[in-house]
HTML snippet that shows the backbone in 3Dmol.js (N, CA, C, O; Angstrom):
<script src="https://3Dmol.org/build/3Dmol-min.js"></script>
<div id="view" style="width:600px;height:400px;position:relative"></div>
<script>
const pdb = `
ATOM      1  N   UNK A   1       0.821  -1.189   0.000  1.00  0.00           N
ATOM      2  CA  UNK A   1       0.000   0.000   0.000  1.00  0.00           C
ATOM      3  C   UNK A   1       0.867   1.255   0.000  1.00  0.00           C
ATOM      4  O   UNK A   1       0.647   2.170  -0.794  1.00  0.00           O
ATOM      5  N   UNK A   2       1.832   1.292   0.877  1.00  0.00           N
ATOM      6  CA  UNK A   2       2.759   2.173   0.643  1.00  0.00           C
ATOM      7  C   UNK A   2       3.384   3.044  -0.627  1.00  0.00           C
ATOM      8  O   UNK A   2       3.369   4.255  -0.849  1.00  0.00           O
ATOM      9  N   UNK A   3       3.869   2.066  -1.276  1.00  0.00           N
ATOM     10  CA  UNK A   3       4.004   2.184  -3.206  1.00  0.00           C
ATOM     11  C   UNK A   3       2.990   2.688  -3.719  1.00  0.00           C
ATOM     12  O   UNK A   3       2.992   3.845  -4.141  1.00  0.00           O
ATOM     13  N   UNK A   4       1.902   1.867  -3.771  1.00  0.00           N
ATOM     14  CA  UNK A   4       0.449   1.918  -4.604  1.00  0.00           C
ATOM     15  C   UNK A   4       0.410   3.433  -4.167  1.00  0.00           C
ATOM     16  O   UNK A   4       1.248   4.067  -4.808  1.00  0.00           O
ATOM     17  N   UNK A   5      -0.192   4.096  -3.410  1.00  0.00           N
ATOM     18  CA  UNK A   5      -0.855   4.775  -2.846  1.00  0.00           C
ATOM     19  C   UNK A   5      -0.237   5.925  -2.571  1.00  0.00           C
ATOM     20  O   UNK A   5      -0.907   6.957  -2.608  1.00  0.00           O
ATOM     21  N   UNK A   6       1.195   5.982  -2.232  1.00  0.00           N
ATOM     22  CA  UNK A   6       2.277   7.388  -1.493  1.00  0.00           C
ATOM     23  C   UNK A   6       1.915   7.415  -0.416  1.00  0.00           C
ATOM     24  O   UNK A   6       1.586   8.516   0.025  1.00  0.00           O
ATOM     25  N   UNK A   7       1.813   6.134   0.530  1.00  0.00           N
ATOM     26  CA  UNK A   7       1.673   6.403   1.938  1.00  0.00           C
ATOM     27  C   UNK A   7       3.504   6.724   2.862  1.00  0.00           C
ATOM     28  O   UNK A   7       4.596   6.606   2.306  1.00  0.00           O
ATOM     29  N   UNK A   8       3.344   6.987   3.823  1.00  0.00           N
ATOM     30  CA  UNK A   8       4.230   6.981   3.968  1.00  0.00           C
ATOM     31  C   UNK A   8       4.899   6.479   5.537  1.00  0.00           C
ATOM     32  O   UNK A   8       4.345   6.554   6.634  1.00  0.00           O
ATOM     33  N   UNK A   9       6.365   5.917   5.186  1.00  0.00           N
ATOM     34  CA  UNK A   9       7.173   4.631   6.111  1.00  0.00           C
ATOM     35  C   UNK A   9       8.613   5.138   6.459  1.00  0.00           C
ATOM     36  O   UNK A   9       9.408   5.662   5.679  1.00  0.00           O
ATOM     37  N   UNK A  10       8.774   4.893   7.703  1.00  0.00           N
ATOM     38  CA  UNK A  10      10.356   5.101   8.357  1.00  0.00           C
ATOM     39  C   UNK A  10      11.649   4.368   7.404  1.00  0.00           C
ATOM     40  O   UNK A  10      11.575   3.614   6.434  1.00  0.00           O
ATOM     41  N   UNK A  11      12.540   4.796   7.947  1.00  0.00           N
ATOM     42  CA  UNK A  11      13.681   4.002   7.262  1.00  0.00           C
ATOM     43  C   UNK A  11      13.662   2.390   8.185  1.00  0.00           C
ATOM     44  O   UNK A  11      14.170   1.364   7.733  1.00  0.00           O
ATOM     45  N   UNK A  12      13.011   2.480   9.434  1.00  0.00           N
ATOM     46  CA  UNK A  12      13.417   1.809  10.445  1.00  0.00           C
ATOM     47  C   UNK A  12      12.486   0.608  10.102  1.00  0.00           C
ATOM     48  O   UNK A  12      12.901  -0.549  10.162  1.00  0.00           O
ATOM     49  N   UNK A  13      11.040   0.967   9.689  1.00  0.00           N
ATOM     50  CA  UNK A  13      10.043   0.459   9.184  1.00  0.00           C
ATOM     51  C   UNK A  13      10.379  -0.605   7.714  1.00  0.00           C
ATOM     52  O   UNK A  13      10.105  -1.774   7.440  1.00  0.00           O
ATOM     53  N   UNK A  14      11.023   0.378   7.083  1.00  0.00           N
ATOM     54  CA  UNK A  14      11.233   0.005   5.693  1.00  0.00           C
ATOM     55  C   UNK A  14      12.158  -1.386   5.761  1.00  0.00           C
ATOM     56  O   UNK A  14      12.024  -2.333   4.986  1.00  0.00           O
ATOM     57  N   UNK A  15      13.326  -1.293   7.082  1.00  0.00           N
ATOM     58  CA  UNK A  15      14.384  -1.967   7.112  1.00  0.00           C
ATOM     59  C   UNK A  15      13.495  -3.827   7.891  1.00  0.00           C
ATOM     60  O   UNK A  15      13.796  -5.020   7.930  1.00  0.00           O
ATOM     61  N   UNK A  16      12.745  -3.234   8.190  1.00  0.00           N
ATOM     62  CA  UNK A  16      11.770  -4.271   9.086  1.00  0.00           C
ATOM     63  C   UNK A  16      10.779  -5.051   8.224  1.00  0.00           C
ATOM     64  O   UNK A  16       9.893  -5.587   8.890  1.00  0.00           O
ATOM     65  N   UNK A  17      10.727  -5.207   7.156  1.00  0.00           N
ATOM     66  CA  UNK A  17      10.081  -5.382   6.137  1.00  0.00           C
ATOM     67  C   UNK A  17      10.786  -5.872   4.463  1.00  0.00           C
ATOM     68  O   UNK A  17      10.340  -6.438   3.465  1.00  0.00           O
ATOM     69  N   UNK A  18      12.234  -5.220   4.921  1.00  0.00           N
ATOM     70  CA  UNK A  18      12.867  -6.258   3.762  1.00  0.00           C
ATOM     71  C   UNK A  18      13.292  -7.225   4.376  1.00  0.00           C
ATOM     72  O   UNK A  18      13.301  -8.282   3.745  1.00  0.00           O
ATOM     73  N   UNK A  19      13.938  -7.251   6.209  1.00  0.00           N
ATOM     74  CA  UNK A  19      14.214  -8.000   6.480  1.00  0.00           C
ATOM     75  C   UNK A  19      13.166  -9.536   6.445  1.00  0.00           C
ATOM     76  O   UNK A  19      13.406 -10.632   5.939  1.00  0.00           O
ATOM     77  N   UNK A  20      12.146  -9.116   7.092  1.00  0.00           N
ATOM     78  CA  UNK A  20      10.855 -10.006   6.857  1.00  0.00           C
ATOM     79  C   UNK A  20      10.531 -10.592   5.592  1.00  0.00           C
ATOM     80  O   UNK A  20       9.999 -11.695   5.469  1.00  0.00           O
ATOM     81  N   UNK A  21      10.905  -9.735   4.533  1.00  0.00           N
ATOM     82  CA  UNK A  21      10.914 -10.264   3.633  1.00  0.00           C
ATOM     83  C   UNK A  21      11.986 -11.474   2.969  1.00  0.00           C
ATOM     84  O   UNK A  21      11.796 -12.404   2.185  1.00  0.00           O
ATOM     85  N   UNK A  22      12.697 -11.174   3.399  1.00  0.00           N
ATOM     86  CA  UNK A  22      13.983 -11.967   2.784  1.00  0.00           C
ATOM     87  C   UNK A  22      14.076 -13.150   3.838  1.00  0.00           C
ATOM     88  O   UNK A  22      14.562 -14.141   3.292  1.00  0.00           O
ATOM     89  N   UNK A  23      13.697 -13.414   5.471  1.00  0.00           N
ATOM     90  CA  UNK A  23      13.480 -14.147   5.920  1.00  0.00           C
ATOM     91  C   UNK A  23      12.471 -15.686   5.420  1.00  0.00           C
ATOM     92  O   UNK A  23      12.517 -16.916   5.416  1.00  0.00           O
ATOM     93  N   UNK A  24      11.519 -14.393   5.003  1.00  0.00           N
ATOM     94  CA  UNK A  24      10.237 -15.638   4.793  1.00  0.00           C
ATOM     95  C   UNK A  24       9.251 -15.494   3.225  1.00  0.00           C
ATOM     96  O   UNK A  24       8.064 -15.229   3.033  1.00  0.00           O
ATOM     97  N   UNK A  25      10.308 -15.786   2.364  1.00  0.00           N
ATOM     98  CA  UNK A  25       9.680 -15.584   0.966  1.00  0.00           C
ATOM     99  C   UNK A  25       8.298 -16.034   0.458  1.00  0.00           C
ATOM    100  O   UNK A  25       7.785 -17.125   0.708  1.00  0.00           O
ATOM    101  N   UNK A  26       7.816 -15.145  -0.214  1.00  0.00           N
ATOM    102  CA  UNK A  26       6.298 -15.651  -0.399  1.00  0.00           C
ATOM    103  C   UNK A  26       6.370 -16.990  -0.957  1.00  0.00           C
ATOM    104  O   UNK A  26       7.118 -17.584  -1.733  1.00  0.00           O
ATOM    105  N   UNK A  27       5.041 -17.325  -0.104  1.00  0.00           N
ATOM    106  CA  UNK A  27       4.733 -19.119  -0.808  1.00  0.00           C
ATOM    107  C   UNK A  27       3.875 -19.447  -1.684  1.00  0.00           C
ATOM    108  O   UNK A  27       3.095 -18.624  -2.162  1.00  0.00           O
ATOM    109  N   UNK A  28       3.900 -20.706  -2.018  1.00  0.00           N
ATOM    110  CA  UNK A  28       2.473 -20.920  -3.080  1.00  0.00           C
ATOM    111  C   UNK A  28       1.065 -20.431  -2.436  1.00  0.00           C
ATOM    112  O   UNK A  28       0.139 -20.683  -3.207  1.00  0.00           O
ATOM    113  N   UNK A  29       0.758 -19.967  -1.552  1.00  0.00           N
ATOM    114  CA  UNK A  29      -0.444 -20.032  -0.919  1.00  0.00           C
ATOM    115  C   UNK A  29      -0.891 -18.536  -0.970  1.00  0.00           C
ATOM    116  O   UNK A  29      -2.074 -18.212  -0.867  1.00  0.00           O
ATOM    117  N   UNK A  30       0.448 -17.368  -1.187  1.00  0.00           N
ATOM    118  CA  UNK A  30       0.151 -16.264  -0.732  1.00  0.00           C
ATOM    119  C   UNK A  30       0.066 -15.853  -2.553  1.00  0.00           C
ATOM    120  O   UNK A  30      -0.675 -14.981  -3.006  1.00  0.00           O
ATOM    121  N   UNK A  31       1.237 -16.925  -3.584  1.00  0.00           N
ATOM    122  CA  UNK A  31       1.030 -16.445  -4.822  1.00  0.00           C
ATOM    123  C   UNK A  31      -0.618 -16.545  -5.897  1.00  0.00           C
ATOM    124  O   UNK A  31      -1.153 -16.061  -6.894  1.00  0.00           O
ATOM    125  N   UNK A  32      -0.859 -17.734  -4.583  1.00  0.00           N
ATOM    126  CA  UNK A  32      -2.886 -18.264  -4.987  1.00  0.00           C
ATOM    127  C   UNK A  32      -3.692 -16.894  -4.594  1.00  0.00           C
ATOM    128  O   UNK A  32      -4.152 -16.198  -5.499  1.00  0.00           O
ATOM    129  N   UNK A  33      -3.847 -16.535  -3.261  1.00  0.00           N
ATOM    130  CA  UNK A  33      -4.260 -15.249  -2.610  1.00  0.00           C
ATOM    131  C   UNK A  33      -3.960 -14.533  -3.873  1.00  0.00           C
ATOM    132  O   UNK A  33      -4.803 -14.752  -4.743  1.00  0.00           O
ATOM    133  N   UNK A  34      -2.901 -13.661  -4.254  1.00  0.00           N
ATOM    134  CA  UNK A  34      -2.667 -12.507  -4.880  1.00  0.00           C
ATOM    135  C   UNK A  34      -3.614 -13.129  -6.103  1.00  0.00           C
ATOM    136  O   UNK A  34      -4.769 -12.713  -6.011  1.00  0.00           O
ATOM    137  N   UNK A  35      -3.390 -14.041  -7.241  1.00  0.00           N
ATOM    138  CA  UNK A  35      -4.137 -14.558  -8.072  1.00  0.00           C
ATOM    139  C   UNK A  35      -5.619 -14.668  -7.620  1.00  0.00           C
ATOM    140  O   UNK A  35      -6.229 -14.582  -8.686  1.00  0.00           O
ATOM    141  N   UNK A  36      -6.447 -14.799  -6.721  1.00  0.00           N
ATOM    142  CA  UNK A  36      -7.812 -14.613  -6.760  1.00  0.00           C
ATOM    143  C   UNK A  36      -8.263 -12.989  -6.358  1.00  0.00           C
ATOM    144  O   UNK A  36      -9.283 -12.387  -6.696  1.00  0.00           O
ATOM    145  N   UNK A  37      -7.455 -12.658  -5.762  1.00  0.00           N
ATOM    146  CA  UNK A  37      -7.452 -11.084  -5.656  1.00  0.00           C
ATOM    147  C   UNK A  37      -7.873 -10.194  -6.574  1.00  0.00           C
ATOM    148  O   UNK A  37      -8.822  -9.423  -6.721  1.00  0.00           O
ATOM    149  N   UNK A  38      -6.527 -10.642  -7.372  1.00  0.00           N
ATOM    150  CA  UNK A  38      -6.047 -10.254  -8.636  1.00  0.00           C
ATOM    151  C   UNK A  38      -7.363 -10.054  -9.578  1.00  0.00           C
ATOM    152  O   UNK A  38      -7.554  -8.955 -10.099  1.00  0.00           O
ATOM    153  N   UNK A  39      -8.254 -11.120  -9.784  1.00  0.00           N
ATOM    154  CA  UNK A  39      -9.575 -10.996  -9.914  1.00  0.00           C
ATOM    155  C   UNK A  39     -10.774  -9.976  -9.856  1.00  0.00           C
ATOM    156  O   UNK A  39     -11.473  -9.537 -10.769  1.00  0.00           O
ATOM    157  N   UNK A  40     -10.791  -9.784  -8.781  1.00  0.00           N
ATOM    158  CA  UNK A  40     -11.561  -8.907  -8.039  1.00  0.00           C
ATOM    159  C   UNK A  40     -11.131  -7.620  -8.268  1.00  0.00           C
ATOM    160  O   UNK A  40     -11.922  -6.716  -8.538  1.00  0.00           O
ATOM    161  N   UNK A  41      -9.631  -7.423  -8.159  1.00  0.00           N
ATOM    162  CA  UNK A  41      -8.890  -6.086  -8.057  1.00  0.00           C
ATOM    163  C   UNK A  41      -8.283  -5.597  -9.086  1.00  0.00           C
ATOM    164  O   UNK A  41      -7.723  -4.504  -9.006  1.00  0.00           O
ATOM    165  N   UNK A  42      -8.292  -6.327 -10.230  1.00  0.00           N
ATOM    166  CA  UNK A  42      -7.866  -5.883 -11.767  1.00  0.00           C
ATOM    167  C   UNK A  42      -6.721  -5.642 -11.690  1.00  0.00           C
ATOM    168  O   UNK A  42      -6.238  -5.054 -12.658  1.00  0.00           O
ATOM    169  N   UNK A  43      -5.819  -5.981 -10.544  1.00  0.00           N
ATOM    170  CA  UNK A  43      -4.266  -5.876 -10.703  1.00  0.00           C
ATOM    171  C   UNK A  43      -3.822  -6.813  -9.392  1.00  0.00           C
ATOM    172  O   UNK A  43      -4.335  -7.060  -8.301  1.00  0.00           O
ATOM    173  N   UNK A  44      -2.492  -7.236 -10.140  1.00  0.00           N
ATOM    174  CA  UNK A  44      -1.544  -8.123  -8.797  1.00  0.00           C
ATOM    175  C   UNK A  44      -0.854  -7.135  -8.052  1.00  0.00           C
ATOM    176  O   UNK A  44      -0.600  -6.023  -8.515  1.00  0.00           O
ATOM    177  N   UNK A  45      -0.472  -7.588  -6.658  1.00  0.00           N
ATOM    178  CA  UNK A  45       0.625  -6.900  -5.882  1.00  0.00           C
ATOM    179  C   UNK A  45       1.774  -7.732  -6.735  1.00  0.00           C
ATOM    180  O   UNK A  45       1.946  -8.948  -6.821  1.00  0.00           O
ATOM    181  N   UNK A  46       2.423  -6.746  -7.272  1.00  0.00           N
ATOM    182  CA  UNK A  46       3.854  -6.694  -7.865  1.00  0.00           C
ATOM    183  C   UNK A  46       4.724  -7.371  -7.129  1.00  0.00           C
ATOM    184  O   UNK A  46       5.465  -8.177  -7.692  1.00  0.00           O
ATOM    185  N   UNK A  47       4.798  -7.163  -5.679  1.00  0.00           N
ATOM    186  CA  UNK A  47       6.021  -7.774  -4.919  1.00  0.00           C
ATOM    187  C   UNK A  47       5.624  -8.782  -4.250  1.00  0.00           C
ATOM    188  O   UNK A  47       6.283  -9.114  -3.265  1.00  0.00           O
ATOM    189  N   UNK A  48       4.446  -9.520  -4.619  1.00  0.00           N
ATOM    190  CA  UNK A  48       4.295 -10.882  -4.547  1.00  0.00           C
ATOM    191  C   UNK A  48       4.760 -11.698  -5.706  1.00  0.00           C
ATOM    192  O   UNK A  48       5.503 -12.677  -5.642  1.00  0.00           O
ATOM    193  N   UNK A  49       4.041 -10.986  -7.151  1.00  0.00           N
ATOM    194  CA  UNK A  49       4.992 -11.843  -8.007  1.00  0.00           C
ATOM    195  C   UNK A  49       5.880 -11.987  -8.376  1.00  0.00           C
ATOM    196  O   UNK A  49       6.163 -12.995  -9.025  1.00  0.00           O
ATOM    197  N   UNK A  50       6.984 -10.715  -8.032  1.00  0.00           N
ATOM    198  CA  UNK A  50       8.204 -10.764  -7.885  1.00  0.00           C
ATOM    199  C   UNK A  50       8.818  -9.669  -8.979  1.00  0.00           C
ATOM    200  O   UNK A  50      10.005  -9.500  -9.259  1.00  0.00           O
ATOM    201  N   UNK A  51       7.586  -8.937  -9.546  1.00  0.00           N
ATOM    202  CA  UNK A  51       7.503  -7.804 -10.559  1.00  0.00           C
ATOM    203  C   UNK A  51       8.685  -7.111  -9.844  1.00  0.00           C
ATOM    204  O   UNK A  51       9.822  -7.521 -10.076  1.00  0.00           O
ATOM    205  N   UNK A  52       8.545  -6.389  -9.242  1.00  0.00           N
ATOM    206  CA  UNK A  52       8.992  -5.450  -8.031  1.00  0.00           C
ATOM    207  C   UNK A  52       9.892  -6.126  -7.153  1.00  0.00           C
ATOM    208  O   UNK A  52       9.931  -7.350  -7.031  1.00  0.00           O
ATOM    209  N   UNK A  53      10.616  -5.308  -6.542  1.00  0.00           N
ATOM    210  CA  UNK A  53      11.331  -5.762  -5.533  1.00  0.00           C
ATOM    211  C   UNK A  53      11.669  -3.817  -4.256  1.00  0.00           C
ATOM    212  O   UNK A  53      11.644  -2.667  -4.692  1.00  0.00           O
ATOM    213  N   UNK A  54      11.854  -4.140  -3.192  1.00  0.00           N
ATOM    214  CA  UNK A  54      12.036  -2.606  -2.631  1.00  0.00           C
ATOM    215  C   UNK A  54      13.106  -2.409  -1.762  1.00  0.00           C
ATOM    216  O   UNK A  54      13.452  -2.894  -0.685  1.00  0.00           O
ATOM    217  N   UNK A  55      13.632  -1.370  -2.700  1.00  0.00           N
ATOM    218  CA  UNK A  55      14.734  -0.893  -2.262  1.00  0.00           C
ATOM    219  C   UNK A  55      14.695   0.178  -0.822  1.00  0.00           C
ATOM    220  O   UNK A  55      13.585   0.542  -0.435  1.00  0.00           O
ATOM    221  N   UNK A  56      15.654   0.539  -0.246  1.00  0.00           N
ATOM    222  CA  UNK A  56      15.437   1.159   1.225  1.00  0.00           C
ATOM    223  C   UNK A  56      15.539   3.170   0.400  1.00  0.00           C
ATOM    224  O   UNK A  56      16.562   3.685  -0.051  1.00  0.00           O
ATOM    225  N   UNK A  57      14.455   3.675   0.459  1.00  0.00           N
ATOM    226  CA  UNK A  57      14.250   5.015   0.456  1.00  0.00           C
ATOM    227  C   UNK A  57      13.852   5.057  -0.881  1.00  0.00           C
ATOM    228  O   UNK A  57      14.383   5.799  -1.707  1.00  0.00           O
ATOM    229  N   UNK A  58      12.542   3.956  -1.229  1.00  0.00           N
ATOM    230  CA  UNK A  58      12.220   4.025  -2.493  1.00  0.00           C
ATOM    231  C   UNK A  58      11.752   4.569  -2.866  1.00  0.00           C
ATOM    232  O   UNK A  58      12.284   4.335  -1.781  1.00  0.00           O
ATOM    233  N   UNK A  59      10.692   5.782  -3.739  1.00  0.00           N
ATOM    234  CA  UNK A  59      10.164   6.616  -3.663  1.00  0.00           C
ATOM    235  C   UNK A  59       8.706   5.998  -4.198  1.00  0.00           C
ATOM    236  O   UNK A  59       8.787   5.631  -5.370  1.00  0.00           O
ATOM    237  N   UNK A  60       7.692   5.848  -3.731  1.00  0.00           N
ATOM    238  CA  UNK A  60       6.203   5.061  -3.738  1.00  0.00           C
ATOM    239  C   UNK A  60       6.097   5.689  -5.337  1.00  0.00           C
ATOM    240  O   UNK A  60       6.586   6.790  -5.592  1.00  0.00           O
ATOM    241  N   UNK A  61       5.496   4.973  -6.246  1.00  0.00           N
ATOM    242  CA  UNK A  61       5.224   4.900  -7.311  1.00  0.00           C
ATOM    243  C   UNK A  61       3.690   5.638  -7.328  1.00  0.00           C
ATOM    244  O   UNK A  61       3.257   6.316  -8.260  1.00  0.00           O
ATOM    245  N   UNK A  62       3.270   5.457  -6.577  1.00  0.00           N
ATOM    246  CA  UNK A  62       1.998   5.994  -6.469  1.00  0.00           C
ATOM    247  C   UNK A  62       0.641   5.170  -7.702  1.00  0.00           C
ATOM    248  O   UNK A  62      -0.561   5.426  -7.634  1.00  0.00           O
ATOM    249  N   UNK A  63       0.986   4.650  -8.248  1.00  0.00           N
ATOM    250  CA  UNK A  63       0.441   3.783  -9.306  1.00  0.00           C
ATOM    251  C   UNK A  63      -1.008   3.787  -9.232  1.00  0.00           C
ATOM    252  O   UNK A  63      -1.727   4.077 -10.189  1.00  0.00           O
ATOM    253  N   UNK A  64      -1.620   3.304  -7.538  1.00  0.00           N
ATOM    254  CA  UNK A  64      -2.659   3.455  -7.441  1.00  0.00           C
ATOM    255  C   UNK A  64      -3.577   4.635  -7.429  1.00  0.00           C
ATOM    256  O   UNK A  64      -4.792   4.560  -7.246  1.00  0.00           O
ATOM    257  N   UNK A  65      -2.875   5.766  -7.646  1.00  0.00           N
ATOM    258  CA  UNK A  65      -3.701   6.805  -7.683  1.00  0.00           C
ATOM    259  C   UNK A  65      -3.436   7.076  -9.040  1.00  0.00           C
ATOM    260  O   UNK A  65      -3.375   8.302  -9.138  1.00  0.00           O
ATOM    261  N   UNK A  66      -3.250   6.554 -10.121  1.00  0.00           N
ATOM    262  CA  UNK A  66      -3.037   7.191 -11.244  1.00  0.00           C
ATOM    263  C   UNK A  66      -4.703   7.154 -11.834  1.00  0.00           C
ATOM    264  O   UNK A  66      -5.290   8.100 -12.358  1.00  0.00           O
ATOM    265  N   UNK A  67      -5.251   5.768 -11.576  1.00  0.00           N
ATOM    266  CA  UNK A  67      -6.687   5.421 -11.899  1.00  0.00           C
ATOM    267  C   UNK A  67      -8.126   5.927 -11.243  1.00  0.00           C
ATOM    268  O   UNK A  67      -9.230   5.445 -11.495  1.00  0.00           O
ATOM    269  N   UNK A  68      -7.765   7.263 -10.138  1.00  0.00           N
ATOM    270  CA  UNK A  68      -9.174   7.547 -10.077  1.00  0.00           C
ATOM    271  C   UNK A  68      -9.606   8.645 -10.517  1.00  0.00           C
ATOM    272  O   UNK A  68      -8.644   9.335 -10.855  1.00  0.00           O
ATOM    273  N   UNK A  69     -10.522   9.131 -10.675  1.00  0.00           N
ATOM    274  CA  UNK A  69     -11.880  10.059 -11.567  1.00  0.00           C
ATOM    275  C   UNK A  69     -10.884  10.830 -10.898  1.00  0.00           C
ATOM    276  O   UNK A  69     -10.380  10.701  -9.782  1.00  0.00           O
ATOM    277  N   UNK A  70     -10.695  11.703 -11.858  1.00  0.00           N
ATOM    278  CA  UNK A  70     -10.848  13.128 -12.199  1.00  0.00           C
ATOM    279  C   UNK A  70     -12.601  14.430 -12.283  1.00  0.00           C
ATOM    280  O   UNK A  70     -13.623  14.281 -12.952  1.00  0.00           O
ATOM    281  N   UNK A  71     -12.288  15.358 -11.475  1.00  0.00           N
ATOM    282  CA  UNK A  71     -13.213  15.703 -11.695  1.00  0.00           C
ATOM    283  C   UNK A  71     -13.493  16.620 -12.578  1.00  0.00           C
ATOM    284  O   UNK A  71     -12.540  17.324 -12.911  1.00  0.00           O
ATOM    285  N   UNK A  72     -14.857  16.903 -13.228  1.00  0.00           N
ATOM    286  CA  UNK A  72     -15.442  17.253 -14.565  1.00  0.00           C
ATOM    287  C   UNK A  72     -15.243  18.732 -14.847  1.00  0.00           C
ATOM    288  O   UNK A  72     -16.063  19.421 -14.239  1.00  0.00           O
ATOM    289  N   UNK A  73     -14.420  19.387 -15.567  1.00  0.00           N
ATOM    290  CA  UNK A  73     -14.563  20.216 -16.469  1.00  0.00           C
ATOM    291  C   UNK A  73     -14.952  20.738 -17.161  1.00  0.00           C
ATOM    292  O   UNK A  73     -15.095  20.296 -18.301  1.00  0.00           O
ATOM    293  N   UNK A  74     -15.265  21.782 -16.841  1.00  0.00           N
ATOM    294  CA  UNK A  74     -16.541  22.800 -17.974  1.00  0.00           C
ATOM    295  C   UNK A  74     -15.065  23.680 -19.117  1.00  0.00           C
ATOM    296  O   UNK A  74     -15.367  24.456 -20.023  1.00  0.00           O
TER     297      UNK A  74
END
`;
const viewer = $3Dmol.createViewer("view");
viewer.addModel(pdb, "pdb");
viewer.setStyle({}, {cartoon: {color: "spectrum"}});
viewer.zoomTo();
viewer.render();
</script>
């Protein structure tokens, strides 16, 4: 959500989260999850399928806000 969105995370946070990551790599169970999601949500989390990867002071892509309404113009 962080990425998607431009939320925003510590360095300390960030460091707590690759570590976690690199500890305990996603499994078949979480790559099924993202795939029925995926469904519903018209897009995968990237750093489940391995699209992505995150670097420490990455700058959020913001991706998920590229897709909502704009408002109407006269």
């Amino acid at each position: 959500m962080y990425d998607r969105y431009g939320l925003s995370m510590s360095k300390a946070q960030q460091r707590v989260l690759m570590a976690w990551d690199h500890q305990f790599p996603v499994t078949t169970w979480e790559r099924e999850l993202d795939n029925r999601i995926a469904k519903l949500m018209w897009h995968h989390n990237r750093y489940v399928t391995g699209e992505k990867t995150w670097k420490l002071d990455q700058k959020p892509s913001r991706e998920g806000l590229s897709n909502t309404l704009q408002p109407k113009t006269n």
